[in-house]
Structures are given as C-alpha cells and as structure tokens.
Short mmCIF file of the C-alpha atoms (twelve columns), coordinates in Angstrom:
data_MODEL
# 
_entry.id   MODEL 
# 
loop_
_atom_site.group_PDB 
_atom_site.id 
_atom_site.type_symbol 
_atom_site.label_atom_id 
_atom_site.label_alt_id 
_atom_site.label_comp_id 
_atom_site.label_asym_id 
_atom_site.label_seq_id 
_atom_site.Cartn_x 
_atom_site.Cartn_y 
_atom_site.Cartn_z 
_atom_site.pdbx_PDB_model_num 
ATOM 1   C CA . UNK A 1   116.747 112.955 54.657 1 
ATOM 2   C CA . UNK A 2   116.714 110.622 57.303 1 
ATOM 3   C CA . UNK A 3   118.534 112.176 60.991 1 
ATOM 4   C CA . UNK A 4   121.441 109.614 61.605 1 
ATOM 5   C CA . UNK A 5   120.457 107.438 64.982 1 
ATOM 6   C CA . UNK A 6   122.579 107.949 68.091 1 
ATOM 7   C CA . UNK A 7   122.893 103.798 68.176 1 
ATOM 8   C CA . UNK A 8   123.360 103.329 64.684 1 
ATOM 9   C CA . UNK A 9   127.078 102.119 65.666 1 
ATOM 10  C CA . UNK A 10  126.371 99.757  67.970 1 
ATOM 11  C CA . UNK A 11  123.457 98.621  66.171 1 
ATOM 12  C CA . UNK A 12  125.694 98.168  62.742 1 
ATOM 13  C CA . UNK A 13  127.771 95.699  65.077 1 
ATOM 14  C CA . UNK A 14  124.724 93.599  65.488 1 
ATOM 15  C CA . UNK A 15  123.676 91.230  62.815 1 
ATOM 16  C CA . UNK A 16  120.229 90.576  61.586 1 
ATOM 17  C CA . UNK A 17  118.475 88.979  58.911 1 
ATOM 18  C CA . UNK A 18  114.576 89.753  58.007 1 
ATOM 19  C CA . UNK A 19  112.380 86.770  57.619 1 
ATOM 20  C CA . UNK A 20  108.407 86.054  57.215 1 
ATOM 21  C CA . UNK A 21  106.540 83.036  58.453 1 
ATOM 22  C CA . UNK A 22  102.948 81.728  57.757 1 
ATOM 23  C CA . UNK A 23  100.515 82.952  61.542 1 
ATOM 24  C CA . UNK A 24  96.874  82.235  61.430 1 
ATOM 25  C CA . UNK A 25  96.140  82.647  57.873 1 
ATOM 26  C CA . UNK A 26  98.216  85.381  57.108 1 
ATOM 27  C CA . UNK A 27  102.094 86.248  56.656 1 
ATOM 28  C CA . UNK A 28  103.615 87.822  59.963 1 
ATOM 29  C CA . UNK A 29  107.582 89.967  58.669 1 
ATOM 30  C CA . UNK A 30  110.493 89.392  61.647 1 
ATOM 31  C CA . UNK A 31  113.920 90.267  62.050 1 
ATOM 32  C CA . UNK A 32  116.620 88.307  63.647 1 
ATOM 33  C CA . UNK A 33  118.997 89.995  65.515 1 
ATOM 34  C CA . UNK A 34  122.503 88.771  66.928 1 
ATOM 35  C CA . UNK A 35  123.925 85.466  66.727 1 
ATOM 36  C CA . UNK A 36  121.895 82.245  66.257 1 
ATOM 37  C CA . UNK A 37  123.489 80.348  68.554 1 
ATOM 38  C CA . UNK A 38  123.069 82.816  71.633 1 
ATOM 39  C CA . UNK A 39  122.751 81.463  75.042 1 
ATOM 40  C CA . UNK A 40  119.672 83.468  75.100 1 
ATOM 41  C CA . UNK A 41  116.455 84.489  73.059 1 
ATOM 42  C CA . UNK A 42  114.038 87.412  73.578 1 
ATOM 43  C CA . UNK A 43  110.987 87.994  71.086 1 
ATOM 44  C CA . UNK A 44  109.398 91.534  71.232 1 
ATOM 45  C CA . UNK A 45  106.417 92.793  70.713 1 
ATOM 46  C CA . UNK A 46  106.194 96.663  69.841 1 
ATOM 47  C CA . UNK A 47  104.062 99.109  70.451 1 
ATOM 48  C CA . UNK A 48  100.909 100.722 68.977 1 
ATOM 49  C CA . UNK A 49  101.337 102.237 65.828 1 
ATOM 50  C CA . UNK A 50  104.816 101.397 65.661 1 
ATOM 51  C CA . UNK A 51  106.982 98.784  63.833 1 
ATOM 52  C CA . UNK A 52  110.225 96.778  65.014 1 
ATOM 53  C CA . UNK A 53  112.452 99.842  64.047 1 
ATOM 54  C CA . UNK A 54  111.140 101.031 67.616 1 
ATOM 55  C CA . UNK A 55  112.701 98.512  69.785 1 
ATOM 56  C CA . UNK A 56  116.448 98.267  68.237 1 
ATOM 57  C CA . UNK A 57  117.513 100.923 70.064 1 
ATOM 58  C CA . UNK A 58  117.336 98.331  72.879 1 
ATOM 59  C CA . UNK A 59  118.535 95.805  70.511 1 
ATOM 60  C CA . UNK A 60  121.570 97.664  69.982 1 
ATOM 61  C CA . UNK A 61  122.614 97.894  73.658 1 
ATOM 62  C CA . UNK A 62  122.147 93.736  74.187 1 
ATOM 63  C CA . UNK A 63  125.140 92.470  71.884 1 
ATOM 64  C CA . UNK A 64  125.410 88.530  72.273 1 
ATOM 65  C CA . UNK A 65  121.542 88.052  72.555 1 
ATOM 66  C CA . UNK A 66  119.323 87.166  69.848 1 
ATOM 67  C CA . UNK A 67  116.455 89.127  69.903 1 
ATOM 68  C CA . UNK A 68  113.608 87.951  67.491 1 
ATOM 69  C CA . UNK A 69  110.992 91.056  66.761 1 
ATOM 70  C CA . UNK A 70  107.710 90.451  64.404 1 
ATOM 71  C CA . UNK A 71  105.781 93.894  62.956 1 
ATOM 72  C CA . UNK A 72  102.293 93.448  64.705 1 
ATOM 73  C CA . UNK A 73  99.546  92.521  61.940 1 
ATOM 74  C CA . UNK A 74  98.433  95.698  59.631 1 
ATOM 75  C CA . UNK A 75  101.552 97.398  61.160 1 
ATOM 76  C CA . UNK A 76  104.904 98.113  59.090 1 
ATOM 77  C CA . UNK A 77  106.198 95.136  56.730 1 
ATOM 78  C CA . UNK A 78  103.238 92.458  57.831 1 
ATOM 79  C CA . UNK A 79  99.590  92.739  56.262 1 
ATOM 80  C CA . UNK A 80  96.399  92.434  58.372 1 
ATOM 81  C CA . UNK A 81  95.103  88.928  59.268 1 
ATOM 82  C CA . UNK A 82  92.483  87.908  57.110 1 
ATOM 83  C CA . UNK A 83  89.044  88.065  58.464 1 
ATOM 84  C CA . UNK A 84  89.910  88.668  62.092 1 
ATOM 85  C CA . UNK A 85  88.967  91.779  64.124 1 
ATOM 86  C CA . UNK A 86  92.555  93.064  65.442 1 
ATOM 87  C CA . UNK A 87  91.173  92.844  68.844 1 
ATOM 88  C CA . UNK A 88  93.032  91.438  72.201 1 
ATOM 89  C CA . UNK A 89  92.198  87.892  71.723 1 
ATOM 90  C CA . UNK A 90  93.650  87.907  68.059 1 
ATOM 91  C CA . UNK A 91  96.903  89.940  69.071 1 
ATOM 92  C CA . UNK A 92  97.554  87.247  71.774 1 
ATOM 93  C CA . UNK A 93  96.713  84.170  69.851 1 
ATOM 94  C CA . UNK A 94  98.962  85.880  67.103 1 
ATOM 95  C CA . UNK A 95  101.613 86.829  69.628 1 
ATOM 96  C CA . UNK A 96  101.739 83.206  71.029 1 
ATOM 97  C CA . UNK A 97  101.456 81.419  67.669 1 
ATOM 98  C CA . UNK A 98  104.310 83.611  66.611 1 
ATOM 99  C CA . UNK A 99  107.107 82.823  69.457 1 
ATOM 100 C CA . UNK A 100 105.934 79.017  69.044 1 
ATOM 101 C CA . UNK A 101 106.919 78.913  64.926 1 
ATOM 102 C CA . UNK A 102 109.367 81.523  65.085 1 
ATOM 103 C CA . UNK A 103 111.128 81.148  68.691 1 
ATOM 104 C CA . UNK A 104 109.806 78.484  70.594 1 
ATOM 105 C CA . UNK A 105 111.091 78.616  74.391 1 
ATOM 106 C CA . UNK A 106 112.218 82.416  74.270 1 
ATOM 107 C CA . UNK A 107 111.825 85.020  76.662 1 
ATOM 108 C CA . UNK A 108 108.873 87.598  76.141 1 
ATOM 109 C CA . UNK A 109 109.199 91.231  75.977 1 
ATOM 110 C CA . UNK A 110 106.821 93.750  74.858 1 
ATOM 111 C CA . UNK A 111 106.799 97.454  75.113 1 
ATOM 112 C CA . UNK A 112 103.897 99.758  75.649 1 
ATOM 113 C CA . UNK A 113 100.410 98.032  73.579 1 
ATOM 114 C CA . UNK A 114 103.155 95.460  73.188 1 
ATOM 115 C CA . UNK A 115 102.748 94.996  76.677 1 
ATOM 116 C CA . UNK A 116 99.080  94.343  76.673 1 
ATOM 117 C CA . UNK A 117 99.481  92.246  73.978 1 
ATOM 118 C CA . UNK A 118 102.484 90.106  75.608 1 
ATOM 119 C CA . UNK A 119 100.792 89.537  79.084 1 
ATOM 120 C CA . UNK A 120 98.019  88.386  77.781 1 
ATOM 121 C CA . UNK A 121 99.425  85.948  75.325 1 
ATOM 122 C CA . UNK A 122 101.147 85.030  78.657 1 
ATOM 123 C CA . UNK A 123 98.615  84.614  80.812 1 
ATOM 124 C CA . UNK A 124 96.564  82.631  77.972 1 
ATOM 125 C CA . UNK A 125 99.282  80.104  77.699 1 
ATOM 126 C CA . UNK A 126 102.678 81.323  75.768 1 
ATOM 127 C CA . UNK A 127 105.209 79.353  77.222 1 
ATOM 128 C CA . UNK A 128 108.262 81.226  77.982 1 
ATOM 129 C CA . UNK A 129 110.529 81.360  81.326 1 
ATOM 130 C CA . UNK A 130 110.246 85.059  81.991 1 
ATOM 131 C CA . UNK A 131 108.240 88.124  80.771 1 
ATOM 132 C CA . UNK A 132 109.694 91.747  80.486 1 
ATOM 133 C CA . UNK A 133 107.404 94.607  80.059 1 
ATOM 134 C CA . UNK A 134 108.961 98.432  79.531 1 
ATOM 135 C CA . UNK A 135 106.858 101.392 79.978 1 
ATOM 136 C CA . UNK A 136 103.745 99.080  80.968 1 
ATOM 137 C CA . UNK A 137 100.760 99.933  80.430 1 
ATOM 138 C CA . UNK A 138 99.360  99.342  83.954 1 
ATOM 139 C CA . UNK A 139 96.158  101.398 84.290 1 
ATOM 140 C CA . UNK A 140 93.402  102.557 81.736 1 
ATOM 141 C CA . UNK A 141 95.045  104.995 80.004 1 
ATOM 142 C CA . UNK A 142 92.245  107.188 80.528 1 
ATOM 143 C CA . UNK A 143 92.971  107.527 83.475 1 
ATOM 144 C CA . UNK A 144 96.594  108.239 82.919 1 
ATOM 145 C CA . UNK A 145 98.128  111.888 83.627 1 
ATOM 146 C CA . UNK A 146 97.243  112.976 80.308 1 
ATOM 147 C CA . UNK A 147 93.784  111.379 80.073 1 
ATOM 148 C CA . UNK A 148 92.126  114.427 78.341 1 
ATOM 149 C CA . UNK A 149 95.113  113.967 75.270 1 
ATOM 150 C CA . UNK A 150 93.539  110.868 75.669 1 
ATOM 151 C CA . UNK A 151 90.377  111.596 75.153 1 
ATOM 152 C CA . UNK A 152 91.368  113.675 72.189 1 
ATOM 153 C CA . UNK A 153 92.612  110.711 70.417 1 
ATOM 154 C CA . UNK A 154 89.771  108.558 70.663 1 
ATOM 155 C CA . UNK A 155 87.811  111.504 68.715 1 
ATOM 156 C CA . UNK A 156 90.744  111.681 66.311 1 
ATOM 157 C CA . UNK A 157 90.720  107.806 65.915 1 
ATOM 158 C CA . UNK A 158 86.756  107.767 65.362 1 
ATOM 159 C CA . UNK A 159 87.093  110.848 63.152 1 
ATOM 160 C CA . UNK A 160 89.288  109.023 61.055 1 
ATOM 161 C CA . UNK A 161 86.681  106.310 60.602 1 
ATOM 162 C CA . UNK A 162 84.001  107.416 59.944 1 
ATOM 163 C CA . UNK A 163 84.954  110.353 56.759 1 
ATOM 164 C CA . UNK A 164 85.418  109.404 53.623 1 
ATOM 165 C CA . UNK A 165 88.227  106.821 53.200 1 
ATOM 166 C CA . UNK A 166 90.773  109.174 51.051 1 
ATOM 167 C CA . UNK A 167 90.004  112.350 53.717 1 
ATOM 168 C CA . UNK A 168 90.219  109.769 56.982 1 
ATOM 169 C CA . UNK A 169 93.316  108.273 56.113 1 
ATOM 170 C CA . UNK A 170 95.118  111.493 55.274 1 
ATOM 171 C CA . UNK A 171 93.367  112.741 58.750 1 
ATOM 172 C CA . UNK A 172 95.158  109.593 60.508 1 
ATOM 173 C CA . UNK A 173 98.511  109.627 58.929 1 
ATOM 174 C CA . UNK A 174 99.069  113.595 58.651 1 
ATOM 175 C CA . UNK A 175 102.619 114.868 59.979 1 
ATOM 176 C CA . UNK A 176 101.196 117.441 62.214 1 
ATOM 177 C CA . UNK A 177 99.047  114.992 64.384 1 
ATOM 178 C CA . UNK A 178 102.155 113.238 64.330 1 
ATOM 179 C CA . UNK A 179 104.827 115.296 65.246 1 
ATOM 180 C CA . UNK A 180 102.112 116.556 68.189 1 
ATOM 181 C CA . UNK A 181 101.752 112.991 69.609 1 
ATOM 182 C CA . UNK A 182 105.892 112.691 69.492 1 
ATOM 183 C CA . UNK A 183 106.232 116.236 71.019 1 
ATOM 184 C CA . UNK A 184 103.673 115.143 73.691 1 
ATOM 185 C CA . UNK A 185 105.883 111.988 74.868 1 
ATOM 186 C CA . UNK A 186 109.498 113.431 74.244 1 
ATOM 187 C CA . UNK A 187 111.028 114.138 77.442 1 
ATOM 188 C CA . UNK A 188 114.624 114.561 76.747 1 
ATOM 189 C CA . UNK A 189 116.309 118.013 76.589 1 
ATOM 190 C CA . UNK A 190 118.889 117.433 73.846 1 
ATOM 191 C CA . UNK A 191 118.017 118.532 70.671 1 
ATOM 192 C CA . UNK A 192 119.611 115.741 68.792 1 
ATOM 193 C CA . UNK A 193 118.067 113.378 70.402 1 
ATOM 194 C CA . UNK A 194 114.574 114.918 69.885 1 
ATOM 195 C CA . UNK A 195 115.383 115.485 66.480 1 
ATOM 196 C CA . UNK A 196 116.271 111.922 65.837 1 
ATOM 197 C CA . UNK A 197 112.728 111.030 67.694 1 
ATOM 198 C CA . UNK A 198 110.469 113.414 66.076 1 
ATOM 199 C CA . UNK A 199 112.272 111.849 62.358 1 
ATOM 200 C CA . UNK A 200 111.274 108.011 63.518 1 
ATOM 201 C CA . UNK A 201 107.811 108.886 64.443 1 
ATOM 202 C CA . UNK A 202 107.459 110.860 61.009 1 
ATOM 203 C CA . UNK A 203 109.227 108.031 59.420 1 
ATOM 204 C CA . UNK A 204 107.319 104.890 60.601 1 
ATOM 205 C CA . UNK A 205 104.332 106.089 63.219 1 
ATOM 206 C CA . UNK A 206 102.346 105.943 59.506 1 
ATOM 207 C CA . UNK A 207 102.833 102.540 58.454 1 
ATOM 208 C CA . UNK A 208 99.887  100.835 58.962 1 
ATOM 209 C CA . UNK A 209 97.893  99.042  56.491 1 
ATOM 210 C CA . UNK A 210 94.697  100.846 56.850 1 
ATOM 211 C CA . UNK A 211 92.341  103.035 58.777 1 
ATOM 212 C CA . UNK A 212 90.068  99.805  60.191 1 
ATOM 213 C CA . UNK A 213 93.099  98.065  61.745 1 
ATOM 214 C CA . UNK A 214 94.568  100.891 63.306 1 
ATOM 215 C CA . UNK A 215 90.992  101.718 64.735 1 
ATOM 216 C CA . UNK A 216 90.789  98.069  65.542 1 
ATOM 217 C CA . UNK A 217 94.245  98.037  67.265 1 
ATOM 218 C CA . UNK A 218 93.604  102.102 69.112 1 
ATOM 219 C CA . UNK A 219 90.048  100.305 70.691 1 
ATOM 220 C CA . UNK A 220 91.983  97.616  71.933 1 
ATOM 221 C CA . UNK A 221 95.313  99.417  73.097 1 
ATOM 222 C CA . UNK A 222 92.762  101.711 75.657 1 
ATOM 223 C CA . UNK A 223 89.838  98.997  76.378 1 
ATOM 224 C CA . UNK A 224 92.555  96.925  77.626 1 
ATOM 225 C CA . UNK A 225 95.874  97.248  80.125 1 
ATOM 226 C CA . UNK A 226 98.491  94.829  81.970 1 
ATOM 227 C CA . UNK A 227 96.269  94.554  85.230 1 
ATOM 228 C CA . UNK A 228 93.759  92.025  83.740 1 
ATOM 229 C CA . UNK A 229 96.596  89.556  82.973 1 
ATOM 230 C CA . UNK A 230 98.994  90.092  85.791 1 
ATOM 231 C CA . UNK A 231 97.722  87.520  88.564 1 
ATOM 232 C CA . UNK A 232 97.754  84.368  86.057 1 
ATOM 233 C CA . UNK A 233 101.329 85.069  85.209 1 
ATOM 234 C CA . UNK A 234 103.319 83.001  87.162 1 
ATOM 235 C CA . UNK A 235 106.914 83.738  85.352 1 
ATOM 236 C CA . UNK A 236 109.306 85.793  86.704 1 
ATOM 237 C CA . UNK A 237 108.465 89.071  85.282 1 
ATOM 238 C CA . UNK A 238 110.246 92.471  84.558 1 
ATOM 239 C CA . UNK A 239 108.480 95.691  84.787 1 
ATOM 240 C CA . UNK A 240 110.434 98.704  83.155 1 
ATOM 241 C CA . UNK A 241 108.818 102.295 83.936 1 
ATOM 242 C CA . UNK A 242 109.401 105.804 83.690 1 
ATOM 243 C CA . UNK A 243 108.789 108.411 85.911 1 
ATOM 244 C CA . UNK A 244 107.638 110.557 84.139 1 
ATOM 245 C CA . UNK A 245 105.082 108.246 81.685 1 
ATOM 246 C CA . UNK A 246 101.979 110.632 80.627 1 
ATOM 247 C CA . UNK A 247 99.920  107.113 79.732 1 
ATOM 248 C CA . UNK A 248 100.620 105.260 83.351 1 
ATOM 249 C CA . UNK A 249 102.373 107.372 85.908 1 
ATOM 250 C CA . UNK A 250 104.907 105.338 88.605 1 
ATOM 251 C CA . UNK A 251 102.361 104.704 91.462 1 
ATOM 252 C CA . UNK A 252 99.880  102.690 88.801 1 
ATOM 253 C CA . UNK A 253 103.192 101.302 87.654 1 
ATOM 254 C CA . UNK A 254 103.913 100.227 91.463 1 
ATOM 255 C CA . UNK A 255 100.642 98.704  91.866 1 
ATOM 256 C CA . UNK A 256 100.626 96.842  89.015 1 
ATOM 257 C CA . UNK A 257 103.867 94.995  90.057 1 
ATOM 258 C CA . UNK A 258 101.993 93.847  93.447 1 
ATOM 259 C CA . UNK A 259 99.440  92.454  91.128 1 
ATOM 260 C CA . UNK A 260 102.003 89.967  89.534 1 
ATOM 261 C CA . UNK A 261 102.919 86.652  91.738 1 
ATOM 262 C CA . UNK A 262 106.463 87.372  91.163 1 
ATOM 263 C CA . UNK A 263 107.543 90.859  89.147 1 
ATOM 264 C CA . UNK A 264 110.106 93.010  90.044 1 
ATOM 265 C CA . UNK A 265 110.121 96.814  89.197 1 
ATOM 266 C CA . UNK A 266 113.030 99.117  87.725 1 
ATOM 267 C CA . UNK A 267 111.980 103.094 87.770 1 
ATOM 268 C CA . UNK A 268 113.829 104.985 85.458 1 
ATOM 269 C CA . UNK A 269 113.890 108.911 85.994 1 
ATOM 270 C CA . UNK A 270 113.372 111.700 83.581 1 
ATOM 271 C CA . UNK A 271 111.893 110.120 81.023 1 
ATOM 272 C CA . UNK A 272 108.396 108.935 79.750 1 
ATOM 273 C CA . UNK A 273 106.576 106.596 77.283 1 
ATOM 274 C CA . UNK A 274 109.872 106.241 75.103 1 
ATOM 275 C CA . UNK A 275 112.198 104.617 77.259 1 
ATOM 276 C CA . UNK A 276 113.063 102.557 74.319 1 
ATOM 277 C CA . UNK A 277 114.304 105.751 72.514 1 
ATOM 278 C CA . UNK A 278 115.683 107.762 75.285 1 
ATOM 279 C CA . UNK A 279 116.912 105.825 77.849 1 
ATOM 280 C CA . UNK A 280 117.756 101.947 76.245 1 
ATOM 281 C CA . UNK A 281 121.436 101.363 77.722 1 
ATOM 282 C CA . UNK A 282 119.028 101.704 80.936 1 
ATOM 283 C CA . UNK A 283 116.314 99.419  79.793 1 
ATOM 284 C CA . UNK A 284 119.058 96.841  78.508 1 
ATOM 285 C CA . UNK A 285 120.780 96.689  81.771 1 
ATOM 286 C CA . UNK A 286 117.826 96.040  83.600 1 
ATOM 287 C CA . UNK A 287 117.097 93.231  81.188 1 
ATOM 288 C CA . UNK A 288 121.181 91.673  81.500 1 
ATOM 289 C CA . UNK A 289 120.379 91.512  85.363 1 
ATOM 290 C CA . UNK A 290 117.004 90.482  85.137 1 
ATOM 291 C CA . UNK A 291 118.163 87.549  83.008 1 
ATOM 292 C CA . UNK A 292 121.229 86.751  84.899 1 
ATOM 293 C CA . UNK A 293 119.022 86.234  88.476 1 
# 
C-alpha cells in the first residue's frame, strides 16, 4: 500500500491533465499542472531513473504556475525513441523539441540528470528566458563525495548488461539495490518522511523501459555534467544546491555558478540529492524570487 505523501494536499489543490505529443519519431507522455492561463510557464526535466512523480513535490508548493513536466524517453509513461542511442545529444534535441511543441517560450528547469540534460538543450539553442537547475550536477560525479558508491554503480549498471536479459533486468530493478541507493541519498531524520521516500523510489525508481536505455541514459548521466554547458548560457540562471549532496558537494556547486555568465546560487542546508523530496517549499521559494527579479 502506497505511504500517503506529505504534499498530497496541496498538490490535490493543483490541477493537471496528462497529455502525449509526437518528439522525434516517437511519443513523449506530459502532465499539465495549474491553470492554463498562468502568467508563467516552467517545463521540467527529471532526473535519472525517475519519472515526473519526482518533481510535484515542487509542483505542489508553486500554486498559480503552470508547470509542464514530460517522462524522459524509456523512463515512466513515454517509450524509448526509435533508433536513437539515449545519449546527451538525443536528450537535448528531445528536451528542446519538447518545450518548442509542448511549451514554446517557457522557463527551463531540470533537476539532477535533468540538469545535464536542460543546460545543454540550453546551451544548444532552447529558447527560454531563464534556466533553473536544483541539485546540479556540477562536477563528474566521480569525483563527487561518494565517488566509490559511484564506482559501484557503474559495475552494477554494466552487470546488468551484459547477463542474460531475464537475470539483468531483475539485477537492475531489484528492491534491495533500490532501497540502498534511496537510503544512500536520504538525509532527513523524520521517519515519515523517509518512509514516504524510500515508498517513491520502490514505487517508480523501476520504470524504465529496458535494460539498454537505462545503460544508455547511466553512461550519459556520469560522462557528462553542467560545467560543459554553463559558459554558452547566457539566460539568467538558477542554481539550487544542497549542502550536503553526496553526487556534487557545495564548493563544485560554487564553482560551477562562476562558470555561468549570469547564475545566481541558493544553498540549502541539511539536505542532499533530494531537495525535491525533502526540502521543496525551499526550492519553490527560491524559484518565486528568482522569477519575480
């Protein structure tokens, strides 16, 4: 049974509406949140291995803005794209095809691979007036403070591609690794709120299509970070970090905004990779003020 979500009231208050729409060759699922005719619209990117369920925490704490959020190709509700490699060039011509047919104009967010995947749709030529990244990834993340866990997973990954399909994907999408990975990144001390964590990572941290993509997408999500794209962005950006991040810790996180022409950087305390789940009021007020400058 499902652990109730700490924002499911304000989230209930929000309305949304899931849609699909045609992205190079294949069929990208979104979801609409908030009112149509909002002064303002963000579209999200989420992170690796993840779905949109990830981000409405956030979602739930920015009533009155329409927030447009895609699942990433061979993640949650949309299918791989056909005969691509899910590398960093497709994820950012899919990213920027995707905010031109489904919100032209809107801000960009992206959180975590998101991130990667959002700066350098960016920085390749997504128009939009201003970029917000939480929990950037804004060194090589193995380098990171945990870059032996690191290290571990790229032997998991490649373990789980190369045995035999039935034993790899039962190896990828077994509760145990999971739960480990969502112990590793939980910071907060209430019990609740871990629960509720450890039940969305059991619930959706296993919906991807197959064992290729999510190789494809692991490669790219630690061959690849923020730093790369930062210097031909030109918007206004937003960094969101934690201080406490295992995958980038807060002095990458400060170099990364000096990279940037113009980027701004709010440090959250005690908390890591999940600011999205453990600190979003946070995150959304840095985002209200960001887009009220």
């Amino acid at each position: 049974m499902p652990v109730a979500s700490p924002y499911a009231d304000r989230l209930a208050r929000i309305p949304v509406e899931r849609r699909e729409v045609a992205v190079l060759g294949g069929s990208t699922a979104y979801w609409v949140y908030g009112p149509e005719d909002a002064d303002t619209t963000i579209v999200a990117y989420h992170g690796f291995r993840g779905d949109h369920h990830g981000l409405e925490p956030v979602v739930a704490h920015l009533p009155g803005v329409r927030v447009v959020m895609p699942d990433l190709p061979g993640f949650g509700a949309s299918p791989p794209l056909p005969d691509r490699a899910h590398d960093l060039e497709t994820y950012a011509a899919w990213a920027a095809a995707f905010a031109a047919a489904a919100a032209p104009g809107a801000v960009v967010l992206g959180h975590s691979f998101g991130s990667i995947v959002a700066a350098a749709a960016v920085a390749r030529g997504l128009a939009t007036p201003r970029l917000i990244l939480i929990n950037p990834i804004g060194a090589p993340a193995l380098e990171g403070p945990r870059g032996l866990f690191t290290r571990l997973a790229v032997l998991y990954y490649g373990a789980g591609a190369r045995l035999p399909e039935r034993i790899g994907t039962w190896l990828l999408r077994t509760r145990v690794i999971v739960r480990i990975m969502s112990l590793a990144m939980a910071k907060t001390r209430d019990p609740a709120l871990r629960r509720w964590i450890h039940d969305q990572h059991d619930r959706f941290f296993s919906g991807f299509a197959d064992r290729d993509v999510l190789r494809e997408a692991f490669v790219t999500s630690v061959s690849h970070d923020v730093r790369e794209s930062a210097p031909r962005i030109a918007q206004p950006t937003l960094l969101v970090a934690a201080d406490r991040d295992d995958i980038t810790p807060i002095e990458a996180e400060r170099r990364l905004r000096a990279l940037f022409p113009d980027a701004r950087l709010v440090e959250l305390a005690d908390v890591g990779h999940l600011i999205h789940y453990e600190k979003p009021a946070e995150a959304a007020e840095a985002i209200r003020r960001f887009l009220s400058e």
